[in-house]
DRENLUM-81008 format. One record per residue (C-alpha): residue number from 1; residue in one letter; x, y, z. Coordinates in steps of 0.05 Angstrom, whole numbers. Last residue first. Example, Ala and Ser with C-alpha at 12.3 -4.5 7.8 and 13.67 -1.06 7.14 Angstrom:
REM residues 2
r k:2; r:s; east:273; north:-21; up:143
r k:1; r:a; east:246; north:-90; up:156
This chain:
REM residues 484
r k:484; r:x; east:1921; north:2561; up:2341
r k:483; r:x; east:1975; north:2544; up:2391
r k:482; r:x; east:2038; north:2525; up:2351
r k:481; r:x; east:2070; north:2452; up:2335
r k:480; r:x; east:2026; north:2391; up:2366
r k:479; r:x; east:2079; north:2351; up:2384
r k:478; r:x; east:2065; north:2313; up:2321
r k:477; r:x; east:2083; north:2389; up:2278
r k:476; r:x; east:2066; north:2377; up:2196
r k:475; r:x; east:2092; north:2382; up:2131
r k:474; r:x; east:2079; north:2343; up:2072
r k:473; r:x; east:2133; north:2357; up:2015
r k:472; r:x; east:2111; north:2325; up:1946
r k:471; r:x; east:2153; north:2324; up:1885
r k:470; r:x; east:2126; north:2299; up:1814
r k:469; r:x; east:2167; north:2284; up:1767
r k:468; r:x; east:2171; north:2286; up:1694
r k:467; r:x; east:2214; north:2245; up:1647
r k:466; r:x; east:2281; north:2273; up:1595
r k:465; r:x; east:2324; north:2227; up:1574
r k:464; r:x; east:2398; north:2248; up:1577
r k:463; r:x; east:2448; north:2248; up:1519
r k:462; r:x; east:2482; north:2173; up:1510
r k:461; r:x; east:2540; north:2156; up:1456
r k:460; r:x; east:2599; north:2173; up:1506
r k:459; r:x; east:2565; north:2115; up:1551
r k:458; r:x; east:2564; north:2061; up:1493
r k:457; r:x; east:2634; north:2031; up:1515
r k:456; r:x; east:2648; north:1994; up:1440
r k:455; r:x; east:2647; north:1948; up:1451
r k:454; r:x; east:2592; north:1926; up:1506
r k:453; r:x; east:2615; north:1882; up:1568
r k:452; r:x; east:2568; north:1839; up:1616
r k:451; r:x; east:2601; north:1790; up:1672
r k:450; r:x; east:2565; north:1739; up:1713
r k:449; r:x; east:2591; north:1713; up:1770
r k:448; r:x; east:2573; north:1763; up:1815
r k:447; r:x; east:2497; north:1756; up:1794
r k:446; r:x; east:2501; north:1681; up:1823
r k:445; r:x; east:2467; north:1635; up:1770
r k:444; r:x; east:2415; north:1586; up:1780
r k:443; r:x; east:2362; north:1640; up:1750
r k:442; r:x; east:2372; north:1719; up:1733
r k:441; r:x; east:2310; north:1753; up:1715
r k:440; r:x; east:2290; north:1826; up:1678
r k:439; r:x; east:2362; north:1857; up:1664
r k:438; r:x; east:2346; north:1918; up:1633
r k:437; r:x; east:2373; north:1955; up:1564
r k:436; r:x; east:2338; north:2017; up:1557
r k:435; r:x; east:2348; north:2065; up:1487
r k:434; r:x; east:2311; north:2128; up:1468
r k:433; r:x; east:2325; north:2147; up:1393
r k:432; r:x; east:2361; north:2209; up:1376
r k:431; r:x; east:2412; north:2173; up:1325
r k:430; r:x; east:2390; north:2113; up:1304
r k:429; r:x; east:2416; north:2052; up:1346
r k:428; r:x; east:2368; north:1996; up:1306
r k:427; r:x; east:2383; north:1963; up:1376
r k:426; r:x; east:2386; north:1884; up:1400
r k:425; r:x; east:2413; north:1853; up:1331
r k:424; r:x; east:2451; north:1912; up:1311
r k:423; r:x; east:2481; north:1904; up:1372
r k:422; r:x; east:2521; north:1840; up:1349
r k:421; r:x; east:2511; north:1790; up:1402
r k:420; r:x; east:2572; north:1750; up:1434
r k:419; r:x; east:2584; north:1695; up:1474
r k:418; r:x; east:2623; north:1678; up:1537
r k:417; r:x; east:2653; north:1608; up:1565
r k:416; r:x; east:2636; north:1572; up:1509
r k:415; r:x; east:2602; north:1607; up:1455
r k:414; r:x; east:2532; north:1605; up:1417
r k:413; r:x; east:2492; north:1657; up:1376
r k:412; r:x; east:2415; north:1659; up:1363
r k:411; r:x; east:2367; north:1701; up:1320
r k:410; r:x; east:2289; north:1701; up:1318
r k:409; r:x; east:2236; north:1720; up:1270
r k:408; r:x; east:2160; north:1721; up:1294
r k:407; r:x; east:2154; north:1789; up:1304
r k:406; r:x; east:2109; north:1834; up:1344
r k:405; r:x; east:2156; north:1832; up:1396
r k:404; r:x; east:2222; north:1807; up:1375
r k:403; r:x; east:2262; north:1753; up:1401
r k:402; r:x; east:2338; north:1733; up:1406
r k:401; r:x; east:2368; north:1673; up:1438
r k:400; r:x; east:2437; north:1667; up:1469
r k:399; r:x; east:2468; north:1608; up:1477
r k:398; r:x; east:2539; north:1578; up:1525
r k:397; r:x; east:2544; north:1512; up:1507
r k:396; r:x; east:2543; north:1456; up:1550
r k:395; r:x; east:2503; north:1409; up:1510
r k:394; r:x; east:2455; north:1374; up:1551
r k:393; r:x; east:2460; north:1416; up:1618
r k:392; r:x; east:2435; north:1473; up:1590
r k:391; r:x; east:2470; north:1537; up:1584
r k:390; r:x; east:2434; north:1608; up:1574
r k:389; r:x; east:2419; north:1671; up:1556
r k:388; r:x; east:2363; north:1700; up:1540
r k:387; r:x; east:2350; north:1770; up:1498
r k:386; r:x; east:2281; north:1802; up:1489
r k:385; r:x; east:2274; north:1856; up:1436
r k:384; r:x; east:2223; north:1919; up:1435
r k:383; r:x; east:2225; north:1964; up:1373
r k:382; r:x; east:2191; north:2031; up:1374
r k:381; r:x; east:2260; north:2070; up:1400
r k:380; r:x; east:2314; north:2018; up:1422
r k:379; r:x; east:2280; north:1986; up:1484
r k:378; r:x; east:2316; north:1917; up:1507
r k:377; r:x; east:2285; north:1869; up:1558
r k:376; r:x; east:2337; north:1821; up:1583
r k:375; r:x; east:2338; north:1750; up:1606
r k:374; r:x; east:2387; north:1708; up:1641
r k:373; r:x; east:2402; north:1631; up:1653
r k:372; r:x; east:2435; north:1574; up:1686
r k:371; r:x; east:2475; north:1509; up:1680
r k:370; r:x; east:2541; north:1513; up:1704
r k:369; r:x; east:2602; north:1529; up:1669
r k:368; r:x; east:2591; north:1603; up:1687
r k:367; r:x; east:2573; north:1665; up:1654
r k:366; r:x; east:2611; north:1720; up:1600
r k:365; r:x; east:2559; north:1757; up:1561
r k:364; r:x; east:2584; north:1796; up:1509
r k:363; r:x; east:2540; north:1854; up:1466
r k:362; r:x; east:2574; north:1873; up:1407
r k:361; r:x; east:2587; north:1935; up:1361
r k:360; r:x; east:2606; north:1928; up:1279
r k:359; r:x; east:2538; north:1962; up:1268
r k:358; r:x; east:2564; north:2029; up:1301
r k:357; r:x; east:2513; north:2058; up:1347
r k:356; r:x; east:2487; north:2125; up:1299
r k:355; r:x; east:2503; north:2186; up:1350
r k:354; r:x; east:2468; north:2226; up:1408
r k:353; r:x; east:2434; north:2164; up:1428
r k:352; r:x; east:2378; north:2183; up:1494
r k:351; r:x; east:2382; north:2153; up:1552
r k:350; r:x; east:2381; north:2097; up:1602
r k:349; r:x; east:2426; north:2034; up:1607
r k:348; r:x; east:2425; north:1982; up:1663
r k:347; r:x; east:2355; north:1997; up:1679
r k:346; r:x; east:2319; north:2003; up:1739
r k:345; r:x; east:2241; north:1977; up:1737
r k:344; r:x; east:2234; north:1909; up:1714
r k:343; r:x; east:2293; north:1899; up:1764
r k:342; r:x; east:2348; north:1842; up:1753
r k:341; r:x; east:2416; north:1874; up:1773
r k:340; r:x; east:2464; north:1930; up:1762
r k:339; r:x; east:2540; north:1914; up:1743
r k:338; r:x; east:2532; north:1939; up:1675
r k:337; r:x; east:2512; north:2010; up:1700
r k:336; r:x; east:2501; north:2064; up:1645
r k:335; r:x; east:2445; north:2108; up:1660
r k:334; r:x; east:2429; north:2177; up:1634
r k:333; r:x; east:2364; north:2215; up:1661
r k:332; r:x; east:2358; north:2287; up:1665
r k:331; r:x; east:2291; north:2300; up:1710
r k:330; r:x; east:2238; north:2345; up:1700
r k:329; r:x; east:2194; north:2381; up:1746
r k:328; r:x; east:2126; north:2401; up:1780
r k:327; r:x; east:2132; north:2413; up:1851
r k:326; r:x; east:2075; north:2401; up:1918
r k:325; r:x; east:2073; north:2435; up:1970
r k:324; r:x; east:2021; north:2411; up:2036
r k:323; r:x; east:2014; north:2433; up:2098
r k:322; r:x; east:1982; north:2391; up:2161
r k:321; r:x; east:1950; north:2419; up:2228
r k:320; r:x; east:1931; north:2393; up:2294
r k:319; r:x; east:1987; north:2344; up:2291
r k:318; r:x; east:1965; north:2277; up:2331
r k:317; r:x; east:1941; north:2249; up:2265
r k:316; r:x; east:1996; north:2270; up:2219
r k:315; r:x; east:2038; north:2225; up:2269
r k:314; r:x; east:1985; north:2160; up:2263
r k:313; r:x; east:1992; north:2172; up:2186
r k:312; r:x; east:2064; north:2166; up:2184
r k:311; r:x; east:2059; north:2097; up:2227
r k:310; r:x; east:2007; north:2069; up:2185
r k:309; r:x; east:2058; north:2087; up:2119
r k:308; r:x; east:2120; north:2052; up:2145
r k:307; r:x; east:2180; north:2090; up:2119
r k:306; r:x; east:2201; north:2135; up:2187
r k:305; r:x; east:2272; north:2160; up:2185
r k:304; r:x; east:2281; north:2202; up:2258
r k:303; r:x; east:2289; north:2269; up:2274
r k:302; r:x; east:2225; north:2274; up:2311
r k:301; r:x; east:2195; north:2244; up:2253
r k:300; r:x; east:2217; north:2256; up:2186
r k:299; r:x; east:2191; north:2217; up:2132
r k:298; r:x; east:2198; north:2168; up:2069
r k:297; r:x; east:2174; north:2163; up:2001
r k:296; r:x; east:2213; north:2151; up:1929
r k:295; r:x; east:2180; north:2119; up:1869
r k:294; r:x; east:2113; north:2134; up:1898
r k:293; r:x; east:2057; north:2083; up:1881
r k:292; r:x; east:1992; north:2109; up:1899
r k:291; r:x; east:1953; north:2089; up:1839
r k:290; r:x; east:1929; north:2150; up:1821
r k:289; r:x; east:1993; north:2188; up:1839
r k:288; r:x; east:2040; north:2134; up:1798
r k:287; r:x; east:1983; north:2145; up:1730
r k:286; r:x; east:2002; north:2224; up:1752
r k:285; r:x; east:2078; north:2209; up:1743
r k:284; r:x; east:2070; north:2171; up:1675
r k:283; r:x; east:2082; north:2100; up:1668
r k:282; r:x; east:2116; north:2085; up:1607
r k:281; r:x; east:2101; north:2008; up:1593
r k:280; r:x; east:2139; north:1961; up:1563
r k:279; r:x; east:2123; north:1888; up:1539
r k:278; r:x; east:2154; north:1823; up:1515
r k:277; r:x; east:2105; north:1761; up:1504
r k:276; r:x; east:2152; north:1705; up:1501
r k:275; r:x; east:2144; north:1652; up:1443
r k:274; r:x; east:2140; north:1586; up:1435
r k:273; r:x; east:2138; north:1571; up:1361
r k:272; r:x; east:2191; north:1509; up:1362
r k:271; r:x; east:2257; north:1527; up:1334
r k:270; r:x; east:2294; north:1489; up:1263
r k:269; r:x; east:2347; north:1520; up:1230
r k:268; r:x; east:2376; north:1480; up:1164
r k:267; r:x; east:2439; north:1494; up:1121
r k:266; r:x; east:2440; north:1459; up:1059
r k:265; r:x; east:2491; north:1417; up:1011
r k:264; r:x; east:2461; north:1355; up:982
r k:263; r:x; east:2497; north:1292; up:950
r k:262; r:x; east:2442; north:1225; up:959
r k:261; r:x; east:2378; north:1269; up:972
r k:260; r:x; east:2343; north:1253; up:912
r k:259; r:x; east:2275; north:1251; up:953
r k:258; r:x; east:2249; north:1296; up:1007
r k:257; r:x; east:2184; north:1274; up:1040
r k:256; r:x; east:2102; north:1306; up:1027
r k:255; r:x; east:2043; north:1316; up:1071
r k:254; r:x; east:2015; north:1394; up:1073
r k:253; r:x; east:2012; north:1423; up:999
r k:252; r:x; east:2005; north:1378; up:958
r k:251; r:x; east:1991; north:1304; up:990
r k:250; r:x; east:2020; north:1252; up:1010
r k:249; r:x; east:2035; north:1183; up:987
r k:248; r:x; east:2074; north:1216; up:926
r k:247; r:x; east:2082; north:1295; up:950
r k:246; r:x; east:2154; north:1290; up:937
r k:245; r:x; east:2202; north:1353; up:956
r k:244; r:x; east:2264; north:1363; up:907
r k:243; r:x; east:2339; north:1351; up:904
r k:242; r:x; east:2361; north:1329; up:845
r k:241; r:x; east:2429; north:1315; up:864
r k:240; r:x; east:2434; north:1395; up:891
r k:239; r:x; east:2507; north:1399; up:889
r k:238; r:x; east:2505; north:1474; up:876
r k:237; r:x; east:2507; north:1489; up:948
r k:236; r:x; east:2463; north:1530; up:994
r k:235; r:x; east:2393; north:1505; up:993
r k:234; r:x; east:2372; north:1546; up:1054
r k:233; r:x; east:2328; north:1501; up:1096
r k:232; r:x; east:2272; north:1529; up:1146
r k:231; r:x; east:2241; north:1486; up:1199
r k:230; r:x; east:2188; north:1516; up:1252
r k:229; r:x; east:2168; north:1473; up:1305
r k:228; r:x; east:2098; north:1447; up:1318
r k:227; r:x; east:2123; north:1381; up:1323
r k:226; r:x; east:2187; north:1357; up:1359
r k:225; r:x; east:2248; north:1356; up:1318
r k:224; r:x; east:2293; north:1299; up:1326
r k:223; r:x; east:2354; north:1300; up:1299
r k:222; r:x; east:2416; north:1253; up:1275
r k:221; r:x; east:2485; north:1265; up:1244
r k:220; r:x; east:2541; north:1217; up:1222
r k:219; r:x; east:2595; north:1221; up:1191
r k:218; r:x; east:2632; north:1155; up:1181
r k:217; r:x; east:2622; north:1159; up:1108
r k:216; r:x; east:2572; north:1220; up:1094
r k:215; r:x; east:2511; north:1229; up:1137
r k:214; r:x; east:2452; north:1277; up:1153
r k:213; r:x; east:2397; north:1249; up:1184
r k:212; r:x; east:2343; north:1281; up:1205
r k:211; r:x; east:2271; north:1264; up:1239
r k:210; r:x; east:2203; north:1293; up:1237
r k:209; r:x; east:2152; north:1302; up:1299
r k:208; r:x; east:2083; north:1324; up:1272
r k:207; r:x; east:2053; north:1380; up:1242
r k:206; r:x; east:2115; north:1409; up:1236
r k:205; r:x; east:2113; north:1481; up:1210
r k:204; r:x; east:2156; north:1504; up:1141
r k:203; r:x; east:2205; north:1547; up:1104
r k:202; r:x; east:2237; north:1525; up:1048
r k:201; r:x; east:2285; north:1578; up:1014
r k:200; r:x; east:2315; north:1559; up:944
r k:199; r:x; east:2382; north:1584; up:932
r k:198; r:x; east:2397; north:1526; up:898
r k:197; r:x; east:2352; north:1490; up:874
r k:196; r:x; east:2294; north:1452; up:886
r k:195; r:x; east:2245; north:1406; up:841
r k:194; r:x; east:2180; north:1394; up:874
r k:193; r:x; east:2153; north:1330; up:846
r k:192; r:x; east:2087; north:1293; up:845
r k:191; r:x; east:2065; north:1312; up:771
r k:190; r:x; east:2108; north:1386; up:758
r k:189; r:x; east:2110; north:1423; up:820
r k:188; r:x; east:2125; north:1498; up:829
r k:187; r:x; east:2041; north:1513; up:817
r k:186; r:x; east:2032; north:1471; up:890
r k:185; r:x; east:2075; north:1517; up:920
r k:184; r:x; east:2016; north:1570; up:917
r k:183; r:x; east:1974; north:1521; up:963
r k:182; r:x; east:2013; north:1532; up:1021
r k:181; r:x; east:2058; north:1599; up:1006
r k:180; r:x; east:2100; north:1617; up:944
r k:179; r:x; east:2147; north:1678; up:958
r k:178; r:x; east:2178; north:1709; up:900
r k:177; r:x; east:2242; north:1740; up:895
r k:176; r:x; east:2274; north:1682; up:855
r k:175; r:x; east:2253; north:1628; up:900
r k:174; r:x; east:2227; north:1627; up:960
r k:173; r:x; east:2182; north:1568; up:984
r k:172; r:x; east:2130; north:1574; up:1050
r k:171; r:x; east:2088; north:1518; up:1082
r k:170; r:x; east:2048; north:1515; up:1137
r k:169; r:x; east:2008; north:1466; up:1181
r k:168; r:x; east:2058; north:1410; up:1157
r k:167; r:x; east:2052; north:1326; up:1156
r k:166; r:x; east:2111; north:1275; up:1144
r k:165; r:x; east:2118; north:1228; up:1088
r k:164; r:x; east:2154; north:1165; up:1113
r k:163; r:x; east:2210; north:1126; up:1084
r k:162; r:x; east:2266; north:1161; up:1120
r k:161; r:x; east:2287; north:1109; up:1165
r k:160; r:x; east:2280; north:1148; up:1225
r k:159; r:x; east:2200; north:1165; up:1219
r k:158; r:x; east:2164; north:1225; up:1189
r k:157; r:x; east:2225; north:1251; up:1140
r k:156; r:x; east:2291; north:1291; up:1131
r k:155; r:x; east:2352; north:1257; up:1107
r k:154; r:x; east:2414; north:1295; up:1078
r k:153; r:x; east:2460; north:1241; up:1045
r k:152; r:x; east:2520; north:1287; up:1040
r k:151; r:x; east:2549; north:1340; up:994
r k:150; r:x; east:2618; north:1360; up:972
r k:149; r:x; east:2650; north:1304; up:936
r k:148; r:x; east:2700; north:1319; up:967
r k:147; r:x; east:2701; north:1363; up:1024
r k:146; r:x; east:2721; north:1323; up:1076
r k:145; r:x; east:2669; north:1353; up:1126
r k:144; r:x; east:2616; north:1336; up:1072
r k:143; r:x; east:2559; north:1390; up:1082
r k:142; r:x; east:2504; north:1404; up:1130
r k:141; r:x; east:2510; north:1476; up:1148
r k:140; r:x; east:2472; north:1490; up:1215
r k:139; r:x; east:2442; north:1553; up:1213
r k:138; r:x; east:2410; north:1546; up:1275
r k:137; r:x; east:2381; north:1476; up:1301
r k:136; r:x; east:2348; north:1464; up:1353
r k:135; r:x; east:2321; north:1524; up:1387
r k:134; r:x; east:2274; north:1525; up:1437
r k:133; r:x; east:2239; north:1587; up:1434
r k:132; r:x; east:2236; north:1636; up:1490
r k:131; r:x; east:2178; north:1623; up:1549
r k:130; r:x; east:2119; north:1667; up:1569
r k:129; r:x; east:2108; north:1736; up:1595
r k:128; r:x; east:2172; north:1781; up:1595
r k:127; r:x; east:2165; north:1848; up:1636
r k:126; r:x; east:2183; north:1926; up:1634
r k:125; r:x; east:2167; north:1995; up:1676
r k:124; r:x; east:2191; north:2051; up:1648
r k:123; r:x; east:2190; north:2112; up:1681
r k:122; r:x; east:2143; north:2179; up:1705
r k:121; r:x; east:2180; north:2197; up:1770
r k:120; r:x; east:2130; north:2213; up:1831
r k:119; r:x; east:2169; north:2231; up:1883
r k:118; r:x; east:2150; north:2234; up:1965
r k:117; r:x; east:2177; north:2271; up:2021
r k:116; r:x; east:2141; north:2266; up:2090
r k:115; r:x; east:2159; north:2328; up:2139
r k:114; r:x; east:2161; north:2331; up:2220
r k:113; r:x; east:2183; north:2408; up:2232
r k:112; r:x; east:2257; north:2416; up:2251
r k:111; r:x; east:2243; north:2474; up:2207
r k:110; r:x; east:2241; north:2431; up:2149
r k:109; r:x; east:2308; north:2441; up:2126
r k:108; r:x; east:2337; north:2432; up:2193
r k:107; r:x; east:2304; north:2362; up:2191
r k:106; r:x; east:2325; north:2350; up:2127
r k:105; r:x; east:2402; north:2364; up:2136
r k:104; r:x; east:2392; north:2323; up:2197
r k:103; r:x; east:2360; north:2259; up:2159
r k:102; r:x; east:2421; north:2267; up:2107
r k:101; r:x; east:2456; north:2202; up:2135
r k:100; r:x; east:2394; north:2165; up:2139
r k:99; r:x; east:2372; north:2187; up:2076
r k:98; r:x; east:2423; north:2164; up:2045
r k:97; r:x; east:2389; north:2115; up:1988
r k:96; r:x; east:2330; north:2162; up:1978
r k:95; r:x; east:2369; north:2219; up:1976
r k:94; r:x; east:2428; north:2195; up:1929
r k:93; r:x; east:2379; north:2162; up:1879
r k:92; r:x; east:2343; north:2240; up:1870
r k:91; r:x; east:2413; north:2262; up:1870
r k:90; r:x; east:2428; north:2221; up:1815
r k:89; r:x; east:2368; north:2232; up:1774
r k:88; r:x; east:2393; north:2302; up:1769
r k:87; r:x; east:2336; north:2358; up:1762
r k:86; r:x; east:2329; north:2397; up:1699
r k:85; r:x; east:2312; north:2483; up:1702
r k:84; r:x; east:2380; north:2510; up:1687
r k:83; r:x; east:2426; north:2468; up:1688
r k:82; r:x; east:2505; north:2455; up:1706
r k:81; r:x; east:2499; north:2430; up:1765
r k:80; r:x; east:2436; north:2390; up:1764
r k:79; r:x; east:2390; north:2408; up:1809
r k:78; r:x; east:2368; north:2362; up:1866
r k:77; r:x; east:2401; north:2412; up:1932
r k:76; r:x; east:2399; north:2383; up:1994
r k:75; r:x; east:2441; north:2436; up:2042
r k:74; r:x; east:2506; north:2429; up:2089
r k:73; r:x; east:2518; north:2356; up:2052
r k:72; r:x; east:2595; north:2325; up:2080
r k:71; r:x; east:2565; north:2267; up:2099
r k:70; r:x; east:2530; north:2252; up:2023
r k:69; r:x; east:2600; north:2244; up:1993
r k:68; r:x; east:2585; north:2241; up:1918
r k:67; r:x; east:2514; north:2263; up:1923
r k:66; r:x; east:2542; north:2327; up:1955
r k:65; r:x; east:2565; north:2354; up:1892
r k:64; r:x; east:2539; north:2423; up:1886
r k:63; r:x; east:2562; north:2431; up:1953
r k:62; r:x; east:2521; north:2449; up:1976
r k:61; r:x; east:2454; north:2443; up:1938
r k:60; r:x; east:2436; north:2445; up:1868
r k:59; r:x; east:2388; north:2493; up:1882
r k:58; r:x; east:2325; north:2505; up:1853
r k:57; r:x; east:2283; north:2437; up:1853
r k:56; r:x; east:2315; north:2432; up:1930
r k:55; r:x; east:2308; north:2496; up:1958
r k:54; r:x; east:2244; north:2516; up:1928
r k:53; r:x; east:2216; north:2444; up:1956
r k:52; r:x; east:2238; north:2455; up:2028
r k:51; r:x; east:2217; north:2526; up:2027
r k:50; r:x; east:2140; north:2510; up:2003
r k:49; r:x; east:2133; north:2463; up:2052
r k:48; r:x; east:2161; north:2509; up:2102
r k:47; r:x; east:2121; north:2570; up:2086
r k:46; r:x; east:2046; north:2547; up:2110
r k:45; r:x; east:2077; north:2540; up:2169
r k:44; r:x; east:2107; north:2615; up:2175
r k:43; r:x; east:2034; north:2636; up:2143
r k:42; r:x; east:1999; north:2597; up:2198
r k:41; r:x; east:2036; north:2628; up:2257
r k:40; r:x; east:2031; north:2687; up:2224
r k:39; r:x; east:1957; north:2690; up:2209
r k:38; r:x; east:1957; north:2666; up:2291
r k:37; r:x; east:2001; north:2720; up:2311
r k:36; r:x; east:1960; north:2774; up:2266
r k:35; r:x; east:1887; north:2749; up:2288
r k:34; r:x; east:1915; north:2748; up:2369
r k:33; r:x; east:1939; north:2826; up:2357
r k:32; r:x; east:1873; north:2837; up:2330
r k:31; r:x; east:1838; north:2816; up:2386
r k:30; r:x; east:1874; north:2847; up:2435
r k:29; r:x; east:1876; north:2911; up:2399
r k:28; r:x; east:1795; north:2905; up:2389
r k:27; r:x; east:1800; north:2898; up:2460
r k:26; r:x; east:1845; north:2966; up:2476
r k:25; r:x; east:1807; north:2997; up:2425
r k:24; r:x; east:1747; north:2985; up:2455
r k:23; r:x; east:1768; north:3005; up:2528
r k:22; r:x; east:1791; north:3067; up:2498
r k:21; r:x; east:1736; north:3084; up:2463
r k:20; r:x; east:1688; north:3075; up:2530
r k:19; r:x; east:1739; north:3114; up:2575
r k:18; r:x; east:1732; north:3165; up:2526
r k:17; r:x; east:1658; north:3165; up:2517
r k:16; r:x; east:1655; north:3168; up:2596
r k:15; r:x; east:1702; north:3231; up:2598
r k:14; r:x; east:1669; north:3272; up:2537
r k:13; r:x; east:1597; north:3257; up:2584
r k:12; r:x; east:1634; north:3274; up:2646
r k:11; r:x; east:1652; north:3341; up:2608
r k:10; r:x; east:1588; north:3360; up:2592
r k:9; r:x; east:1556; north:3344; up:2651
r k:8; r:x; east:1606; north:3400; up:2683
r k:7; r:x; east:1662; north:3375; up:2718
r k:6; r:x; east:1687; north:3409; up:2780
r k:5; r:x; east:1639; north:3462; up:2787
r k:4; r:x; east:1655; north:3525; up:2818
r k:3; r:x; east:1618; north:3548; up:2876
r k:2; r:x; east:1574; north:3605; up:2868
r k:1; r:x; east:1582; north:3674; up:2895
């Protein structure tokens, strides 16, 4: 009888292939097991990024008002409360300004990860190159101040006795409608004389300095306007004593003198032809991208702020991975701050007119006795106006001068301790027009003692402007996060 066999070749064979599989599986296992925790590992990073930005461009955080009282903020929300898909320009301000008191809230956010937040808002960015116009006269009505007879002896020639023809580069009369310029005037002249009357416009530029006297009795005026300055005179009165412009000794149309001048009744402004180049550019959140300039940009680090760029770079550097989310959005913008301060960037008012500014509105200025000054850039849809005020130390008044770009015309008003602009003079103030009023420069003058009032309040009148923004969330681990 034979022995029985205990495994027959068969069967070790079955056994070895087994042992064989099971090894492999048991690697491949291994192997796959390692795949799946590091795919995790990177998907869960990958994720945070992502997170930090859903939360905040969909949320309006909590509570929804947290930008009031940033302490009491359990989550960062930028949504405006009571939209759909717009971001509040507030809460944008609110983060960047209290980010050291919301540095936890990120930090949890974040994973307790190490994160850089940037923004990219597409704004206006405005400037004033160059000086505003002297002016020297504006509007000034030269008349008898006793009233009878009603003119005065209006003198307006090349040296101070008024026997001297005087030079001009330019040279404008209107009359009628019709505007006669330079050599055009020259067909309003019978022999050497220009007769004027009233309501006669004479606009002209100095070629050299001229000087005026207007006098009646013990009232006396005198002027010197320096040359290069623009003159215009407004025959206003009926008492025109045959009032006309002589070209005698000079000639038509750039050298003449004003004759019959004994009972005249005008109002003259005179400015020189400085002026300021005023400019506003709408910089768009991918022009801010290209040349690296975030609006808003801090980290961070180990739970702590971090601003300066070399030392957020040297923690992305010891991080053996970075992610990157980036956010597409639009922010609701309405500003209306008349304490603010000088910044070609941040404006006092921002936004969009719902309704047709009333014509009878003002702009006042209120500023001290001392000498000083303040300009403003003002955006009312195409139109771009520059406003200065100031006091001098000569006459003490209280001016405001107003420029247009593109335009040569100007405006001024004068006060004592405050003075007034209609708005109609800064704004067109059509209805659905963008309007920005900033204060560019402040000089010699403390910003506290300076007060600004609009009547009526224009707030009410404002919708939101609409501008793009980019939002960046750069996330990374400096202790060197998970074991890749």
């Amino acid at each position: 009888m034979r022995r029985a066999q205990l495994f027959s070749f068969d069967a070790m064979l079955a056994l070895v292939l087994v042992i064989f599989i099971l090894g492999t599986v048991n690697s491949t296992s291994s192997t796959l097991q390692n795949e799946i925790t590091t795919m995790l590992g990177w998907y869960e990073r990958a994720n945070i990024a992502d997170n930090v930005l859903d939360i905040m461009t969909k949320s309006p955080g909590e509570p929804a008002n947290w930008a009031t009282n940033p302490s009491n903020t359990e989550v960062i929300g930028l949504r405006e409360n009571n939209s759909l898909y717009s971001l509040d320009y507030y809460k944008l301000e609110a983060l960047s300004n209290y980010k050291e008191i919301l540095k936890t809230i990120i930090a949890k956010m974040a994973n307790y990860r190490d994160v850089l937040l940037e923004g990219y808002l597409s704004e206006f960015q405005i400037g004033i190159t160059g000086d505003f116009p002297t002016v020297y006269l504006y509007n000034k009505t030269f008349e008898n101040p006793n009233d009878n007879p009603p003119g005065i002896n209006f003198m307006m020639a090349g040296d101070s006795k008024g026997n001297t023809i005087f030079t001009v580069t330019y040279v404008e009369i209107q009359r009628n409608g019709v505007t006669y310029v330079d050599d055009s005037i020259c067909d309003l002249k019978k022999g050497n004389n220009l007769d004027l009357m009233e309501g006669d416009h004479i606009k002209f530029v100095t070629g050299q300095v001229v000087y005026i006297e207007a006098k009646r009795g013990k009232y006396v005026e005198n002027y010197i306007i320096p040359a290069d300055s623009t003159i215009e005179i407004y025959i206003t009165g009926p008492e025109t004593s045959n009032f006309k412009l002589n070209f005698g000794g000079g000639e038509c149309p750039y050298s003449f003198k004003f004759t019959g001048k004994g009972n005249v009744v005008l109002t003259v402004t005179a400015y020189d032809n400085s002026r300021p180049e005023i400019w506003a550019k709408y910089t768009t959140y991918d022009e801010l991208i290209e040349k690296k300039e975030a609006t808003y940009r801090f980290a961070v680090i180990n739970g702590a702020i971090v601003v300066e760029p070399d030392e957020i770079d040297d923690s992305k550097k010891r991080s053996p991975w970075t992610e990157v989310a980036e956010r597409i959005s639009i922010v609701g913008r309405i500003q209306y701050d008349l304490s603010g301060g000088p910044s070609d960037r941040n404006p006092l008012i921002y936004g969009r007119l719902k309704y047709q500014v009333p014509e009878s509105g003002s702009f006042t200025v209120s500023a001290p006795e001392s000498a000083g000054s303040i300009e403003f850039v003002i955006i009312s849809g195409s139109q771009l106006t520059g406003l200065k005020i100031y006091r001098n130390e000569q006459d003490g008044k209280l001016n405001a001068v107003v420029v247009y770009q593109g335009n040569k015309q100007i405006k001024r008003y004068s006060g004592d301790s405050s003075v007034s602009i209609p708005l109609k003079d800064l704004c067109s103030g059509s209805e659905g027009e963008v309007i920005g009023l900033w204060m560019y420069s402040i000089s010699r003058w403390d910003r506290s003692s300076v007060q600004i009032s609009i009547t009526p309040n224009l707030e009410p009148f404002l919708a939101p402007k609409f501008d793009s923004i980019l939002l960046r969330a750069e996330v990374w681990d400096d202790l060197g996060g998970e074991n890749q």
